[in-house]
Biopython code that builds the backbone (N, CA, C, O; Angstrom):
import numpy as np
from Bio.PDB.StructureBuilder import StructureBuilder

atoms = [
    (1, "UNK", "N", (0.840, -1.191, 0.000)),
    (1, "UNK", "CA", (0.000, 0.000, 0.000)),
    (1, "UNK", "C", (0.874, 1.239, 0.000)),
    (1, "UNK", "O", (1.891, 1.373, 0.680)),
    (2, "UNK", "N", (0.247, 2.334, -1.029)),
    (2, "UNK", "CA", (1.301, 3.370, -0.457)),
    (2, "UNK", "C", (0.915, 4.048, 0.469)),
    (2, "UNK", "O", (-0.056, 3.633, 1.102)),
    (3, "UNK", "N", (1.612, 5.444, 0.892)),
    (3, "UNK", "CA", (1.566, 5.923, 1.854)),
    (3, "UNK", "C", (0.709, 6.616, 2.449)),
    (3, "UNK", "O", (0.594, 6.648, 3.674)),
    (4, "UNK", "N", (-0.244, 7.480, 1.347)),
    (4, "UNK", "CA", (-1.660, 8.255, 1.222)),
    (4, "UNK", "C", (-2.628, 6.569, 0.905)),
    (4, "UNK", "O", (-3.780, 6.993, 0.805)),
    (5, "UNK", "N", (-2.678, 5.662, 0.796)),
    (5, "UNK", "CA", (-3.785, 5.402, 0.131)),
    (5, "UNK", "C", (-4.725, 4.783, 0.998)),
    (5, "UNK", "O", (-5.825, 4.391, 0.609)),
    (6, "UNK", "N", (-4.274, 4.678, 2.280)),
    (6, "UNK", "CA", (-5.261, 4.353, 3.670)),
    (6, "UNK", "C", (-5.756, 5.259, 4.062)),
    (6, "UNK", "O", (-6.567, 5.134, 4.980)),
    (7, "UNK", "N", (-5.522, 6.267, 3.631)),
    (7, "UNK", "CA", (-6.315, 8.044, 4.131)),
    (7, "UNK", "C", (-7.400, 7.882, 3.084)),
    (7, "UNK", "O", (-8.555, 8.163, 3.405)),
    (8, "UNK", "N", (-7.088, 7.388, 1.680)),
    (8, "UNK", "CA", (-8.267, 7.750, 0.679)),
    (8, "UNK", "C", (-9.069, 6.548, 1.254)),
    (8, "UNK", "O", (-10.000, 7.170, 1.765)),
    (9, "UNK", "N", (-9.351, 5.094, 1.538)),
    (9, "UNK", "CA", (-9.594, 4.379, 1.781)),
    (9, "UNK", "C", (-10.666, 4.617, 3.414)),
    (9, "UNK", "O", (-11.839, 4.373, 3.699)),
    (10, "UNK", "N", (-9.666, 5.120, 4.045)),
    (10, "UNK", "CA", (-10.525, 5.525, 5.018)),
    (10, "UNK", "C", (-11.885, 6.182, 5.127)),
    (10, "UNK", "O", (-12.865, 5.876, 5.806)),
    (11, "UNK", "N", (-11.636, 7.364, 4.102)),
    (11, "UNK", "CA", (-11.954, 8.443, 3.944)),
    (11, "UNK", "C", (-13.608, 7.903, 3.078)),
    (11, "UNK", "O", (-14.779, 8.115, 3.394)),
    (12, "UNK", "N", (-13.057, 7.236, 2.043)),
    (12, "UNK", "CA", (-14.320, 6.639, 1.495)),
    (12, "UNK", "C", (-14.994, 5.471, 2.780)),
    (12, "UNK", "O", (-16.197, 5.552, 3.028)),
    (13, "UNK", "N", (-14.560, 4.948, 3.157)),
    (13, "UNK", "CA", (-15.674, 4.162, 3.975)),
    (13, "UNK", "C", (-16.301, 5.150, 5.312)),
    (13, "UNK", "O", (-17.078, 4.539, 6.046)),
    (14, "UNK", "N", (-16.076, 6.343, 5.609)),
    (14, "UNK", "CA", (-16.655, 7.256, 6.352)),
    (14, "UNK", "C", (-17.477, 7.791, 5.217)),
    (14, "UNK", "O", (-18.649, 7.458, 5.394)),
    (15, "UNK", "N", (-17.389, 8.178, 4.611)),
    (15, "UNK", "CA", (-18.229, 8.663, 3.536)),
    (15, "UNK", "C", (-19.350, 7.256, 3.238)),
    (15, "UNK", "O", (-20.427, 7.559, 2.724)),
    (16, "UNK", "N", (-19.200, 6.353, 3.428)),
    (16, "UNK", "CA", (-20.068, 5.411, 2.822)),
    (16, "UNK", "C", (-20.874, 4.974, 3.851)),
    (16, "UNK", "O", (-21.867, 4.298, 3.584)),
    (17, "UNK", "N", (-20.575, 5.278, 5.062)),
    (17, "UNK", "CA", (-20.969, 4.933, 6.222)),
    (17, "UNK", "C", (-21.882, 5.980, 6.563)),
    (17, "UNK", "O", (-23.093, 5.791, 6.681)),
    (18, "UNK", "N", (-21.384, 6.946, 6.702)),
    (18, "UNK", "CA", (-22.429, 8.264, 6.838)),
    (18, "UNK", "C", (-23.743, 8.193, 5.478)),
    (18, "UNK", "O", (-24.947, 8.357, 5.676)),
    (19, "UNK", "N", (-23.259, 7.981, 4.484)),
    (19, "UNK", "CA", (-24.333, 7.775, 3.514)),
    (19, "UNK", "C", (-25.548, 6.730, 4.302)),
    (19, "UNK", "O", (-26.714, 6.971, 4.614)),
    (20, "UNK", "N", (-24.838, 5.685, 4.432)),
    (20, "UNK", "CA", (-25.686, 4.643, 5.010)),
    (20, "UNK", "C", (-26.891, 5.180, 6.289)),
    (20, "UNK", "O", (-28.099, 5.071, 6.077)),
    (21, "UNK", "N", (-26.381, 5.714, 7.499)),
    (21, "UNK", "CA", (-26.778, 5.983, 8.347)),
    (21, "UNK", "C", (-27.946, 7.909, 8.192)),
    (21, "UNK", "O", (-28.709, 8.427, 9.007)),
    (22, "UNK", "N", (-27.638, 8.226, 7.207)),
    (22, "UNK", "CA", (-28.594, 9.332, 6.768)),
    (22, "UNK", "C", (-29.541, 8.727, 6.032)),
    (22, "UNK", "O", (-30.660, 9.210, 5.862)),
    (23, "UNK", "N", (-29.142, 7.611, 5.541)),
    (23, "UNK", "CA", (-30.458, 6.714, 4.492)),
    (23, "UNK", "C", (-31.644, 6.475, 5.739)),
    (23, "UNK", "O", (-32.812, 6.853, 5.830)),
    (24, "UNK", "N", (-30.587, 5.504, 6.819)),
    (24, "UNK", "CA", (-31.438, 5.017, 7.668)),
    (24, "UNK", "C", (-31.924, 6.032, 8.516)),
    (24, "UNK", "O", (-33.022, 5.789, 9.016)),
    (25, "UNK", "N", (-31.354, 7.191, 8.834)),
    (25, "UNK", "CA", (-32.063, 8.067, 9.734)),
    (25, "UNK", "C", (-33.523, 8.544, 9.353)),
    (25, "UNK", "O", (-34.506, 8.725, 10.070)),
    (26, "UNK", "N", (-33.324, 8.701, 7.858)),
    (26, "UNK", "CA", (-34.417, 9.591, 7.268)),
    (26, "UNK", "C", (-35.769, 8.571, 6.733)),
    (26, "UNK", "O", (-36.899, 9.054, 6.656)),
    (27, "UNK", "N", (-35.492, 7.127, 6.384)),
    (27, "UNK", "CA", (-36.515, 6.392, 6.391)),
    (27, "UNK", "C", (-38.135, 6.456, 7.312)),
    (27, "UNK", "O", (-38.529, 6.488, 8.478)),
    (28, "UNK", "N", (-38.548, 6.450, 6.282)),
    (28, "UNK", "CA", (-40.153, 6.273, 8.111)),
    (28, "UNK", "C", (-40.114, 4.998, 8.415)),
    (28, "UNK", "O", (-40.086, 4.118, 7.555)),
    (29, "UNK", "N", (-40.109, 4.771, 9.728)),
    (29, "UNK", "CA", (-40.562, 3.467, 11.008)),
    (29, "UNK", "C", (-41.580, 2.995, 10.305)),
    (29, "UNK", "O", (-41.548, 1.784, 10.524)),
    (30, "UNK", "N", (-42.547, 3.241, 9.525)),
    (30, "UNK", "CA", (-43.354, 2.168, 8.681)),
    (30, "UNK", "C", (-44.208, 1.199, 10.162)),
    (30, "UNK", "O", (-44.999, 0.296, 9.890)),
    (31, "UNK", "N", (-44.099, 1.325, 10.670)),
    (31, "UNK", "CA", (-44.988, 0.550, 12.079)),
    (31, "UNK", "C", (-46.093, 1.311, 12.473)),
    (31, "UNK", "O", (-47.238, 0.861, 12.509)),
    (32, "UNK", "N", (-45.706, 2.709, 12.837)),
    (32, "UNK", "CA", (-46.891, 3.994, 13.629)),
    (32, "UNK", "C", (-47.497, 4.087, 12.859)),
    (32, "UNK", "O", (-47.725, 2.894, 12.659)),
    (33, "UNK", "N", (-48.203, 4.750, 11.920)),
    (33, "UNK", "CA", (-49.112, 5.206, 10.775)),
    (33, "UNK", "C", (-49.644, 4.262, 9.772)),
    (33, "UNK", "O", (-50.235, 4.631, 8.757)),
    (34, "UNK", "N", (-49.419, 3.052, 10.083)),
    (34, "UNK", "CA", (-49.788, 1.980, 8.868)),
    (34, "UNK", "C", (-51.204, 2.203, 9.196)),
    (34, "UNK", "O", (-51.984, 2.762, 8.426)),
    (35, "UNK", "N", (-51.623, 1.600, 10.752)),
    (35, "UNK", "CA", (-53.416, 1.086, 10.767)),
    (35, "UNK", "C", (-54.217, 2.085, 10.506)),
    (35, "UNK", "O", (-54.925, 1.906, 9.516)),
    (36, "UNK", "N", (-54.351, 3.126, 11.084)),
    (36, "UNK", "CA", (-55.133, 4.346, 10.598)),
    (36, "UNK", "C", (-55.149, 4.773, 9.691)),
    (36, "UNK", "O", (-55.857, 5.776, 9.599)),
    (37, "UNK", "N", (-54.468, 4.352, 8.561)),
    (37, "UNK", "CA", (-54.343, 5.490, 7.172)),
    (37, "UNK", "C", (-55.033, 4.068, 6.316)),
    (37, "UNK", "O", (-55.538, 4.117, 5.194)),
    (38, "UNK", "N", (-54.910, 2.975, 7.078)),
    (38, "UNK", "CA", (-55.723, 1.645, 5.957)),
    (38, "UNK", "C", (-57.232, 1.808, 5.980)),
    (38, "UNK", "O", (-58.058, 1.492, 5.124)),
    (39, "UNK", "N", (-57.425, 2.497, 7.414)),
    (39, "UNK", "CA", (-59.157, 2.340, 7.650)),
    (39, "UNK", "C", (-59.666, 3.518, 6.551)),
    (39, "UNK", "O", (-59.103, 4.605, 6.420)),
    (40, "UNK", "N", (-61.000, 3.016, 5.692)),
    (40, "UNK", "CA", (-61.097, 3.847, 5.197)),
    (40, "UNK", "C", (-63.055, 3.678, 5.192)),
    (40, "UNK", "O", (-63.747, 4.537, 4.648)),
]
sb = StructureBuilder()
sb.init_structure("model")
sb.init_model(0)
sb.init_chain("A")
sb.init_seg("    ")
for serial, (resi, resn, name, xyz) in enumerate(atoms, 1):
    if name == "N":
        sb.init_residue(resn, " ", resi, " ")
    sb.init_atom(name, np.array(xyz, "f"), 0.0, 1.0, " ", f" {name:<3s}", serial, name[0])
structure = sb.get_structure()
């Protein structure tokens, strides 16, 4: 490996990780609001 290329390496899996975890933050829980919005 050279000498920078564990910084770029790093750098992308924080980046890919944070992607991940803003996906999951921003998703809806899909559990609360299901039954009431079926009754019709």
């Amino acid at each position: 490996m050279g000498s920078g290329l564990w910084i770029l390496i790093l750098e992308g899996a924080i980046a890919v990780g944070l992607l991940l975890f803003i996906v999951w933050w921003t998703l809806p829980s899909g559990n609360k609001d299901k039954r009431p919005q079926d009754k019709r």
